[in-house]
PyMOL Python script that loads the backbone (N, CA, C, O; Angstrom):
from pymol import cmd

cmd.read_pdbstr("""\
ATOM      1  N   UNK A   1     -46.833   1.907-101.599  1.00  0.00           N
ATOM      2  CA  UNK A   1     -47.392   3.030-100.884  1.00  0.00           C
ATOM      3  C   UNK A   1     -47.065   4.322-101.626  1.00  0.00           C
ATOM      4  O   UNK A   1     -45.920   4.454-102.060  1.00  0.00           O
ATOM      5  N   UNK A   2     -48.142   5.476-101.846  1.00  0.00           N
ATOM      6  CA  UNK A   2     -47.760   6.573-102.272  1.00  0.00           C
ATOM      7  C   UNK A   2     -48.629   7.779-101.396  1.00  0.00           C
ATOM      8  O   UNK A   2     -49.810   7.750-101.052  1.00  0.00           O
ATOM      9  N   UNK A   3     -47.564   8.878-101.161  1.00  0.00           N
ATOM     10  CA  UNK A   3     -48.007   9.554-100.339  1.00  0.00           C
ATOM     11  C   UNK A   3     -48.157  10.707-101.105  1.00  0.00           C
ATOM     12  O   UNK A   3     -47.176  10.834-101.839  1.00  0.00           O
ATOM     13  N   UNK A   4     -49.043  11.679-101.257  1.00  0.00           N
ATOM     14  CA  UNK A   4     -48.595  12.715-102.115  1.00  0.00           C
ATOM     15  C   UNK A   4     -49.331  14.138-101.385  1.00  0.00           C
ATOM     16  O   UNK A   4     -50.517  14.261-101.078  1.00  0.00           O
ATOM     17  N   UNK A   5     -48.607  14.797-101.279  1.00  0.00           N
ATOM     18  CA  UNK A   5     -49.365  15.888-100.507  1.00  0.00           C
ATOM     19  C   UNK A   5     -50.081  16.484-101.167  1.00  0.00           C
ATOM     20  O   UNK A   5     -50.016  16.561-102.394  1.00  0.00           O
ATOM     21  N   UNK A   6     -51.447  17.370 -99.952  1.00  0.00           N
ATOM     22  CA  UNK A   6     -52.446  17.644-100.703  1.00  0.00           C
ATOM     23  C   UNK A   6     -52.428  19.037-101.702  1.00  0.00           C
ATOM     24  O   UNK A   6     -53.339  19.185-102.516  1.00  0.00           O
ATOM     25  N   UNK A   7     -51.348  20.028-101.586  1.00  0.00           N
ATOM     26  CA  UNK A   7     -51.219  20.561-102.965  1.00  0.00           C
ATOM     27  C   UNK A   7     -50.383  19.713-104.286  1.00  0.00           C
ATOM     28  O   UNK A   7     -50.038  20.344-105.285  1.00  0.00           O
ATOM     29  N   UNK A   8     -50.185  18.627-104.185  1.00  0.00           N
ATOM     30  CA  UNK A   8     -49.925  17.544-105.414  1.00  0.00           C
ATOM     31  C   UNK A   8     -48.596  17.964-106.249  1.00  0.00           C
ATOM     32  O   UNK A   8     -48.350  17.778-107.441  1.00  0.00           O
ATOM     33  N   UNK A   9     -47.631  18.741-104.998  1.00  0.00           N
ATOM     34  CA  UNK A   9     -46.346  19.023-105.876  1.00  0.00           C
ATOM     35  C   UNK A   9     -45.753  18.105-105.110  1.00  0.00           C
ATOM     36  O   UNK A   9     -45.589  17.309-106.034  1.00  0.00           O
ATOM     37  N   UNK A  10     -45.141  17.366-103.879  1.00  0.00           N
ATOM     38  CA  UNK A  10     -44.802  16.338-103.737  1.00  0.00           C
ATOM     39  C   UNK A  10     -45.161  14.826-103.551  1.00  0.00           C
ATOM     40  O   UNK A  10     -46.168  14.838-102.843  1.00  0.00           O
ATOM     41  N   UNK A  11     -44.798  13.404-103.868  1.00  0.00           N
ATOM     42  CA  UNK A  11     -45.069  12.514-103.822  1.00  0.00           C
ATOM     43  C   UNK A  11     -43.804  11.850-103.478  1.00  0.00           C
ATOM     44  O   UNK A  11     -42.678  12.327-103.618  1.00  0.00           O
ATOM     45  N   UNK A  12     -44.182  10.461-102.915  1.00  0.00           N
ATOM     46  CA  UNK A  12     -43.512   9.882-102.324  1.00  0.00           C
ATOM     47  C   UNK A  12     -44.290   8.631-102.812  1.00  0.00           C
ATOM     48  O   UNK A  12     -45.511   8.506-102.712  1.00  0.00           O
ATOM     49  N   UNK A  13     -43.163   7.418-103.532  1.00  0.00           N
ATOM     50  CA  UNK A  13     -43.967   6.280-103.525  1.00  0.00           C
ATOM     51  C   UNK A  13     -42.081   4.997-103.787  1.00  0.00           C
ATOM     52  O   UNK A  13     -41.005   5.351-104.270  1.00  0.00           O
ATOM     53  N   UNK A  14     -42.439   3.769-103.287  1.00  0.00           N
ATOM     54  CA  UNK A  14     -41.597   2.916-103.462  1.00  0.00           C
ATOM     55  C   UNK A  14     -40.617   2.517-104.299  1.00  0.00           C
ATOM     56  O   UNK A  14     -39.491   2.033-104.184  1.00  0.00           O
ATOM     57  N   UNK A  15     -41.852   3.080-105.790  1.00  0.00           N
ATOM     58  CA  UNK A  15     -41.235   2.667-106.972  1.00  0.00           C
ATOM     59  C   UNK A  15     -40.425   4.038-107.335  1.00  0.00           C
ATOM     60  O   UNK A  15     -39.578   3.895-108.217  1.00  0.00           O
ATOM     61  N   UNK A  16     -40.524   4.962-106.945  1.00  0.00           N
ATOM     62  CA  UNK A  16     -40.076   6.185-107.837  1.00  0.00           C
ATOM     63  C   UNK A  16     -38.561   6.649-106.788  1.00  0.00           C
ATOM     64  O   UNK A  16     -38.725   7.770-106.308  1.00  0.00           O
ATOM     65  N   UNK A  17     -37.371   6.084-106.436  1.00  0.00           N
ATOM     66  CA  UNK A  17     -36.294   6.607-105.886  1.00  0.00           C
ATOM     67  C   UNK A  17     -36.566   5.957-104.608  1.00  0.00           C
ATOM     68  O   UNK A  17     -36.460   6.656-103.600  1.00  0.00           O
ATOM     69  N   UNK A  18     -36.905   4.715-104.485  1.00  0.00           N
ATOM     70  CA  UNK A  18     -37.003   4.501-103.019  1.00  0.00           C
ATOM     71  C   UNK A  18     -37.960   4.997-101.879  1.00  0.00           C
ATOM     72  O   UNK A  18     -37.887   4.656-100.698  1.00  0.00           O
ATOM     73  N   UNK A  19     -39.062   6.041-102.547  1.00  0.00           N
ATOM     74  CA  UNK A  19     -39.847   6.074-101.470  1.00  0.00           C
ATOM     75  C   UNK A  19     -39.339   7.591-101.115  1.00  0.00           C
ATOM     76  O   UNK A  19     -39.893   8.102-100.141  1.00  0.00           O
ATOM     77  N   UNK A  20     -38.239   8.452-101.869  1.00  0.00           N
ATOM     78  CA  UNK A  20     -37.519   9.177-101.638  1.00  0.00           C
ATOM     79  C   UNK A  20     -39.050  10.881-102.027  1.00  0.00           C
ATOM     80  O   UNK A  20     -39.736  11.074-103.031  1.00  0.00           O
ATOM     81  N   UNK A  21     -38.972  11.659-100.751  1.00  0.00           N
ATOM     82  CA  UNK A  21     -40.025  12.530-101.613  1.00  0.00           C
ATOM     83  C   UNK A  21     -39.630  13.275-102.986  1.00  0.00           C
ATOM     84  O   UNK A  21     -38.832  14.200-102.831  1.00  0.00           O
ATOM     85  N   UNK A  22     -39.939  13.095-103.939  1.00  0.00           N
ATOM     86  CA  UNK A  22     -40.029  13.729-105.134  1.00  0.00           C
ATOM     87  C   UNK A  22     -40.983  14.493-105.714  1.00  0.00           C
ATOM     88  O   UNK A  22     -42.131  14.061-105.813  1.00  0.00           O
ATOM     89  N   UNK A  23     -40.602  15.840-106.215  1.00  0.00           N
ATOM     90  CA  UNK A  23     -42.085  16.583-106.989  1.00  0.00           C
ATOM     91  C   UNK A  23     -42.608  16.088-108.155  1.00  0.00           C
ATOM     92  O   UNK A  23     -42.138  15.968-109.286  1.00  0.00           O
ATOM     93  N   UNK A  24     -43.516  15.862-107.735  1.00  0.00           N
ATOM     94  CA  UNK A  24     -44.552  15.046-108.650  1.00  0.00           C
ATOM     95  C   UNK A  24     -44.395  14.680-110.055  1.00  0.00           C
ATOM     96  O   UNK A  24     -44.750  15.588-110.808  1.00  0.00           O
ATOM     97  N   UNK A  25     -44.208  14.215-110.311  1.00  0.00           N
ATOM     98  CA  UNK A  25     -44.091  13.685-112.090  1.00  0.00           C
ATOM     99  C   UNK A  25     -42.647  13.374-112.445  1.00  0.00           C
ATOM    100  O   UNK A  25     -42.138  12.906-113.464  1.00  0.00           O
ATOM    101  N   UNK A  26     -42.169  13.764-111.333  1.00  0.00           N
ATOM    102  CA  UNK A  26     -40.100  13.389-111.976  1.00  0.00           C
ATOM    103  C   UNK A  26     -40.114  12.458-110.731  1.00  0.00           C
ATOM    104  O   UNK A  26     -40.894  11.876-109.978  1.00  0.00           O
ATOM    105  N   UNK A  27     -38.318  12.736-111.041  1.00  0.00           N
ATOM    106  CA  UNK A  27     -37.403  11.184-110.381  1.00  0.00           C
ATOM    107  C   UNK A  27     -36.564  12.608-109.822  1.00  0.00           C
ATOM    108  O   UNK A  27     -35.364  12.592-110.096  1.00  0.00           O
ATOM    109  N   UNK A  28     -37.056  13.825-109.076  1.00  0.00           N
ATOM    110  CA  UNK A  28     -35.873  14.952-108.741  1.00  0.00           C
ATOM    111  C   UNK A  28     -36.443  15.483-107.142  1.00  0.00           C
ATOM    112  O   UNK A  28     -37.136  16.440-106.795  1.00  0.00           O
ATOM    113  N   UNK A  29     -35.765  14.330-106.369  1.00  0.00           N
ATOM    114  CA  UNK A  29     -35.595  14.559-105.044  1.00  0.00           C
ATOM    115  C   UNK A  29     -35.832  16.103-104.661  1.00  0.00           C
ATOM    116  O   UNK A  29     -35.264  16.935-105.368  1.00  0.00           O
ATOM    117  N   UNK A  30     -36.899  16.690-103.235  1.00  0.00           N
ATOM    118  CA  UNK A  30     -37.370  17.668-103.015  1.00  0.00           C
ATOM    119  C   UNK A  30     -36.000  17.908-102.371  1.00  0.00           C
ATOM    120  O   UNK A  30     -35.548  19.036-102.566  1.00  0.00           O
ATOM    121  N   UNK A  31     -35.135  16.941-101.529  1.00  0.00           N
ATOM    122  CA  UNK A  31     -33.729  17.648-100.787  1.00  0.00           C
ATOM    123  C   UNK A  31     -32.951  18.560-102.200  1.00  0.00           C
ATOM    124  O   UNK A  31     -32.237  19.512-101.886  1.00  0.00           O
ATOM    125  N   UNK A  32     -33.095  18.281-103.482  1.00  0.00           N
ATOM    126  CA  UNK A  32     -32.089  18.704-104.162  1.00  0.00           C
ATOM    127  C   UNK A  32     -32.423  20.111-104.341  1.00  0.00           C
ATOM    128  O   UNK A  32     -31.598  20.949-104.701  1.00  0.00           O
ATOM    129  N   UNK A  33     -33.071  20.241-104.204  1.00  0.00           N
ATOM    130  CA  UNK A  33     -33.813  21.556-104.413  1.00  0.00           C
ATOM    131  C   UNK A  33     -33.263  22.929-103.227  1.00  0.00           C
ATOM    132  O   UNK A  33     -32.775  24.039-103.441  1.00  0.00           O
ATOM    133  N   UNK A  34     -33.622  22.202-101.971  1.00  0.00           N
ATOM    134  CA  UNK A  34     -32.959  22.382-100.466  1.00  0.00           C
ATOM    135  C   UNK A  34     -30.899  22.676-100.854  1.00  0.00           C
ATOM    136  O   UNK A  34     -30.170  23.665-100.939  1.00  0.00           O
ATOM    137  N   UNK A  35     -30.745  21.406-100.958  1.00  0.00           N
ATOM    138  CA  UNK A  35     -29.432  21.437-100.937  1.00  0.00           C
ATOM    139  C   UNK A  35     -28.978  22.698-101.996  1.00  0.00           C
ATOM    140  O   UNK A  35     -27.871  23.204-101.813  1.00  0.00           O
ATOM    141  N   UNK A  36     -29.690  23.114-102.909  1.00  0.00           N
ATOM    142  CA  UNK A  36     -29.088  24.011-104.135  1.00  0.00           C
ATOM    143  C   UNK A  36     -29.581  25.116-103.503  1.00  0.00           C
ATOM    144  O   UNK A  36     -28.766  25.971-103.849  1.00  0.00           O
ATOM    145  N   UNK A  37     -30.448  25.707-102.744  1.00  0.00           N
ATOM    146  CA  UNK A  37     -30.590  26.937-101.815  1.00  0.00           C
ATOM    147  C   UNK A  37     -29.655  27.062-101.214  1.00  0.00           C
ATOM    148  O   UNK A  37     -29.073  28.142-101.119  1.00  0.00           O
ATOM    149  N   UNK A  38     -29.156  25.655-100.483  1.00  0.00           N
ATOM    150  CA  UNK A  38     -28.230  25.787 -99.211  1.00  0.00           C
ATOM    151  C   UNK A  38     -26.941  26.364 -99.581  1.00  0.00           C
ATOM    152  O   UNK A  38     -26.297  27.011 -98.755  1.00  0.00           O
ATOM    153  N   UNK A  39     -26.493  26.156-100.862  1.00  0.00           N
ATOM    154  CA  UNK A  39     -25.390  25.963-100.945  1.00  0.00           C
ATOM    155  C   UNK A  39     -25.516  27.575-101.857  1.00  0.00           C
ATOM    156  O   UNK A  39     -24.527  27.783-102.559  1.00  0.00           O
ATOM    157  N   UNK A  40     -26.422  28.500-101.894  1.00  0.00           N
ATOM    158  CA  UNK A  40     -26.444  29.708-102.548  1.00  0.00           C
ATOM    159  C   UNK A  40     -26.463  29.817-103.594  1.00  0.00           C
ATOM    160  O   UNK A  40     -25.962  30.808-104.125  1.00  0.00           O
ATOM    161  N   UNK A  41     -27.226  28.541-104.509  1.00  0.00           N
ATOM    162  CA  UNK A  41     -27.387  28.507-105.973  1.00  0.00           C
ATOM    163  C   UNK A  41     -28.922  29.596-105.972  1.00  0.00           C
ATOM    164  O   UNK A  41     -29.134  30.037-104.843  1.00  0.00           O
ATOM    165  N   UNK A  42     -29.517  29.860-106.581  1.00  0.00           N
ATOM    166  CA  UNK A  42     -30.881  29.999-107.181  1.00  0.00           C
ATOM    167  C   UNK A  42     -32.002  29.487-107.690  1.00  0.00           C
ATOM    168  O   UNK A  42     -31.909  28.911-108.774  1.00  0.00           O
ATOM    169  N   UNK A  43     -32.914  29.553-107.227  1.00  0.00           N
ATOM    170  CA  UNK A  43     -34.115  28.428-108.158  1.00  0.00           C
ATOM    171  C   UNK A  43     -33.705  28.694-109.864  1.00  0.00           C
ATOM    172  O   UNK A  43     -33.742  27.728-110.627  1.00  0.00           O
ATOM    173  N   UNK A  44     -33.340  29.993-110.346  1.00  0.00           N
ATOM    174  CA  UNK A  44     -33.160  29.536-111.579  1.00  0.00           C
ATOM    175  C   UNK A  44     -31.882  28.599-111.949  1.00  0.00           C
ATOM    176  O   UNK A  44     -31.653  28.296-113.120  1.00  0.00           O
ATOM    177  N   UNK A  45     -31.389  28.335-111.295  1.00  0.00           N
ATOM    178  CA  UNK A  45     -30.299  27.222-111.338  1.00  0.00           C
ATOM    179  C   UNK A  45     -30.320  25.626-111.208  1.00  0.00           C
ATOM    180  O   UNK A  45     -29.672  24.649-111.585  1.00  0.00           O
ATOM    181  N   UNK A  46     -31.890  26.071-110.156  1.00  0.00           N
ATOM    182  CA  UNK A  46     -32.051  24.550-109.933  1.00  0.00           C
ATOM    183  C   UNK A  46     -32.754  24.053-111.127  1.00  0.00           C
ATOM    184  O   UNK A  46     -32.589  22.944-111.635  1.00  0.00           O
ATOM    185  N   UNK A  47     -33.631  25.068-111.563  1.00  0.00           N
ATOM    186  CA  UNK A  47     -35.041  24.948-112.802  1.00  0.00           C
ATOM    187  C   UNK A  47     -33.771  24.475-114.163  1.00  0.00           C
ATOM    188  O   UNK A  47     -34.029  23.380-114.664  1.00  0.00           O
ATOM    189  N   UNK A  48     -32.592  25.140-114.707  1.00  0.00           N
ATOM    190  CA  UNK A  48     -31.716  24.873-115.551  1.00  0.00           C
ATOM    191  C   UNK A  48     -31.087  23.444-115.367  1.00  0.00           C
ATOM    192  O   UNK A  48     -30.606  22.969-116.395  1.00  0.00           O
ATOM    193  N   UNK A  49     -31.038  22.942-114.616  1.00  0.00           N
ATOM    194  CA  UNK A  49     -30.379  21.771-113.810  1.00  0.00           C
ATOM    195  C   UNK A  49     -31.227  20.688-113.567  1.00  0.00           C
ATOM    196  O   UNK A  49     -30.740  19.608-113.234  1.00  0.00           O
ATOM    197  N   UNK A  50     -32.624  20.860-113.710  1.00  0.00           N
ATOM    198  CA  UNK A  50     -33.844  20.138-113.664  1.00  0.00           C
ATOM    199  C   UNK A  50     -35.219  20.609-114.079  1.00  0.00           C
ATOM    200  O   UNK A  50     -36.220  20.895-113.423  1.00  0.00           O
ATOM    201  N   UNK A  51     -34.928  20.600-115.505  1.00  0.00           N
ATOM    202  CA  UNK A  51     -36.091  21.068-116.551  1.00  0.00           C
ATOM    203  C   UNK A  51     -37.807  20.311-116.683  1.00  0.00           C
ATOM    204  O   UNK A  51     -38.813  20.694-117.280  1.00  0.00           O
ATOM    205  N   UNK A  52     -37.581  19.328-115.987  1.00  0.00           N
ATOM    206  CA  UNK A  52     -38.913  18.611-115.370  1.00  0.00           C
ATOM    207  C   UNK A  52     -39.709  19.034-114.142  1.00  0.00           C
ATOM    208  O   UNK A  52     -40.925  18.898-114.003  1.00  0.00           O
ATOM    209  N   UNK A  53     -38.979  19.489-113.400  1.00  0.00           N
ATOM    210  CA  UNK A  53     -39.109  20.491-112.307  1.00  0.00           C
ATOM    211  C   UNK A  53     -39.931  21.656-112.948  1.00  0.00           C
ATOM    212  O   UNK A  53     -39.371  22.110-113.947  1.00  0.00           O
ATOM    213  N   UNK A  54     -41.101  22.248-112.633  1.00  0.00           N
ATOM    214  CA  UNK A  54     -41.597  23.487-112.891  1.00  0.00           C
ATOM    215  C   UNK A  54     -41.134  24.784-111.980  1.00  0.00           C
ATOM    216  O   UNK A  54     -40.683  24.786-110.835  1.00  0.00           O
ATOM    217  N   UNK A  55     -41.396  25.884-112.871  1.00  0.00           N
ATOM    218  CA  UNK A  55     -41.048  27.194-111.324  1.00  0.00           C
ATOM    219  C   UNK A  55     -41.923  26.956-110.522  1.00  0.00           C
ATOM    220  O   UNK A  55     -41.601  26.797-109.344  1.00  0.00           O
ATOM    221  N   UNK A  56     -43.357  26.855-110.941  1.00  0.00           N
ATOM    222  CA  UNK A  56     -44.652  26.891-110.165  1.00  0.00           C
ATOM    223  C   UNK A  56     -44.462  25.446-108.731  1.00  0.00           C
ATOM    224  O   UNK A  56     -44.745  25.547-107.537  1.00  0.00           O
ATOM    225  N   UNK A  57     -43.981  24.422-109.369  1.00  0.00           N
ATOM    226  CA  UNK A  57     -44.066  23.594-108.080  1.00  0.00           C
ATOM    227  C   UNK A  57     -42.674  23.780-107.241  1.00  0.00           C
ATOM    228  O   UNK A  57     -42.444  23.048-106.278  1.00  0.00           O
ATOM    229  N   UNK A  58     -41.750  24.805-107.658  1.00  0.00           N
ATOM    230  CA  UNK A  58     -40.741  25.143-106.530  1.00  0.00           C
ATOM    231  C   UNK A  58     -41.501  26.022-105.418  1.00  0.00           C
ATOM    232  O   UNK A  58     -41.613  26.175-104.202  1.00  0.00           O
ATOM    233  N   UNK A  59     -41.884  26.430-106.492  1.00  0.00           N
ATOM    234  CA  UNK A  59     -42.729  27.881-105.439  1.00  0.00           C
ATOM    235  C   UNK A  59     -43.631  27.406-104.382  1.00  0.00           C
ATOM    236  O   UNK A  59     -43.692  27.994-103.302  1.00  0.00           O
ATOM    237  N   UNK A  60     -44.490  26.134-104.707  1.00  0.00           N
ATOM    238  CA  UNK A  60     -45.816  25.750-104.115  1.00  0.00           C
ATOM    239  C   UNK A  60     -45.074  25.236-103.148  1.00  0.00           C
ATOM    240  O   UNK A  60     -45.430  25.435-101.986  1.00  0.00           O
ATOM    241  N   UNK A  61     -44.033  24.561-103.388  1.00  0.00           N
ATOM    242  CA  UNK A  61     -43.250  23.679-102.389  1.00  0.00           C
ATOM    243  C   UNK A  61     -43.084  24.751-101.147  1.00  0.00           C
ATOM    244  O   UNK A  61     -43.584  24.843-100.026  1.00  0.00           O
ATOM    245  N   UNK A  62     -42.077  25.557-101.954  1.00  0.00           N
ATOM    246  CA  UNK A  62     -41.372  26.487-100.297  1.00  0.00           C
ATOM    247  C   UNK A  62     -42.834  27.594 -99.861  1.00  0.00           C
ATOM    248  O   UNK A  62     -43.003  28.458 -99.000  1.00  0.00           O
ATOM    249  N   UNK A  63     -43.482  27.157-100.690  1.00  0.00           N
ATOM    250  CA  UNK A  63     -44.599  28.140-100.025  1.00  0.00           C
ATOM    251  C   UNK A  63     -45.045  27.742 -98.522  1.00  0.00           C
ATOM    252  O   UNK A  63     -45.884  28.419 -97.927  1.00  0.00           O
ATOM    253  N   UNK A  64     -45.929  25.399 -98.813  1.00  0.00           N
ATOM    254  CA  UNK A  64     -45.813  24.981 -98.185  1.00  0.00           C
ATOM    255  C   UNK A  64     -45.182  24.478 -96.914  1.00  0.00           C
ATOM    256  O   UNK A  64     -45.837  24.230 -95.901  1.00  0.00           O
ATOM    257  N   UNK A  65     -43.709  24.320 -97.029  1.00  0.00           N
ATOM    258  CA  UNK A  65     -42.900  24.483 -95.972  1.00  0.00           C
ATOM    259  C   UNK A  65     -42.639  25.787 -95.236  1.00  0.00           C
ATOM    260  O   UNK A  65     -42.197  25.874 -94.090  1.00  0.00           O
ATOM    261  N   UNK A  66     -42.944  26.710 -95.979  1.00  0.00           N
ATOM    262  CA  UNK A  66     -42.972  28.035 -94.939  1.00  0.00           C
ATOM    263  C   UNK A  66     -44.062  28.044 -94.118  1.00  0.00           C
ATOM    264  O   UNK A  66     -44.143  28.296 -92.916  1.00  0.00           O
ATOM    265  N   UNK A  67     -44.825  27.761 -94.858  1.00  0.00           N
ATOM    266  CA  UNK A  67     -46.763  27.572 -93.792  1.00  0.00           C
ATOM    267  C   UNK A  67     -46.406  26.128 -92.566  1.00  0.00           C
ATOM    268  O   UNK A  67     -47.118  26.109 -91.562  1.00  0.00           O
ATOM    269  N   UNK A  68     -45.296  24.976 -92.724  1.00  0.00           N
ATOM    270  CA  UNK A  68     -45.330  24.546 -91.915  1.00  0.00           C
ATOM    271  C   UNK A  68     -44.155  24.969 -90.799  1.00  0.00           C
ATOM    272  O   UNK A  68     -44.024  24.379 -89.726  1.00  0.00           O
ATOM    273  N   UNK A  69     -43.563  25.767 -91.108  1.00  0.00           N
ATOM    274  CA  UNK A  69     -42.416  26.036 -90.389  1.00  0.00           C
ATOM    275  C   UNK A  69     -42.991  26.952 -88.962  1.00  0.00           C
ATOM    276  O   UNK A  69     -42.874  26.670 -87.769  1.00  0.00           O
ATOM    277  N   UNK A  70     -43.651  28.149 -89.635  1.00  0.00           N
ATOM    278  CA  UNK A  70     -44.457  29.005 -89.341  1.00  0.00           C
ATOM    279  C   UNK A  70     -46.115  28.334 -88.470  1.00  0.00           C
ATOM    280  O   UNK A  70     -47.085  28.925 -87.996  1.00  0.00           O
ATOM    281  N   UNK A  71     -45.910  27.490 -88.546  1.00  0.00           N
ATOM    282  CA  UNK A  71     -47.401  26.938 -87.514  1.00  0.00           C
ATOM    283  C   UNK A  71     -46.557  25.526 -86.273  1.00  0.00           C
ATOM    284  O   UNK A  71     -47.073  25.137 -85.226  1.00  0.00           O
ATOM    285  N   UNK A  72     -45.169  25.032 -86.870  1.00  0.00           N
ATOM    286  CA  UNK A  72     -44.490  24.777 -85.628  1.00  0.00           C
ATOM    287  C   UNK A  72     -43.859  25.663 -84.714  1.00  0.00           C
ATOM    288  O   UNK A  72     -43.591  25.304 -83.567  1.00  0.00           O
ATOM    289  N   UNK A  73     -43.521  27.179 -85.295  1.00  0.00           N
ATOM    290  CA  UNK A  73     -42.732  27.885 -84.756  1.00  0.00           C
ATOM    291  C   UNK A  73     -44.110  28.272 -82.915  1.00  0.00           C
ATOM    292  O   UNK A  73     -43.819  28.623 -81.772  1.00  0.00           O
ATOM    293  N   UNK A  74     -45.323  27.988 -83.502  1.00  0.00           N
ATOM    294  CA  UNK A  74     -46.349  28.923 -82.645  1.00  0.00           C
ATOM    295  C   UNK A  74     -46.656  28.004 -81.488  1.00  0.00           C
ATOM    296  O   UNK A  74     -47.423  28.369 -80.597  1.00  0.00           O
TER     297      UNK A  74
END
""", "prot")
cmd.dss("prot")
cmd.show_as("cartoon", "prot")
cmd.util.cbc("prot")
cmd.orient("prot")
């Protein structure tokens, strides 16, 4: 099974980490990304730390989750 959302920065499929969501084309879990905000790192920290990772699909990502955060909040 592969799930990939329809702006095509995350996917999710069996073979790639368990099914674990990952941005598209790597093996680099979307939580890690989360967890390195959480913890008061910087996207340029995460981008140095995971060079397969683009800026553009960090961005598309939290763009997306803000648009869903923001339409559960209503």
């Amino acid at each position: 099974m592969v799930l990939i959302m329809s702006n095509q920065v995350v996917s999710c499929s069996l073979d790639i980490m368990g099914g674990t969501p990952c941005f598209l084309g790597t093996r680099v879990p979307v939580q890690t990304l989360l967890d390195y905000l959480e913890g008061g790192e910087s996207i340029n920290d995460f981008l140095e730390g995971f060079p397969t990772v683009t800026r553009q699909q960090v961005l598309d990502f939290l763009e997306r989750a803000a648009s869903l955060a923001m339409a559960e909040s209503v």
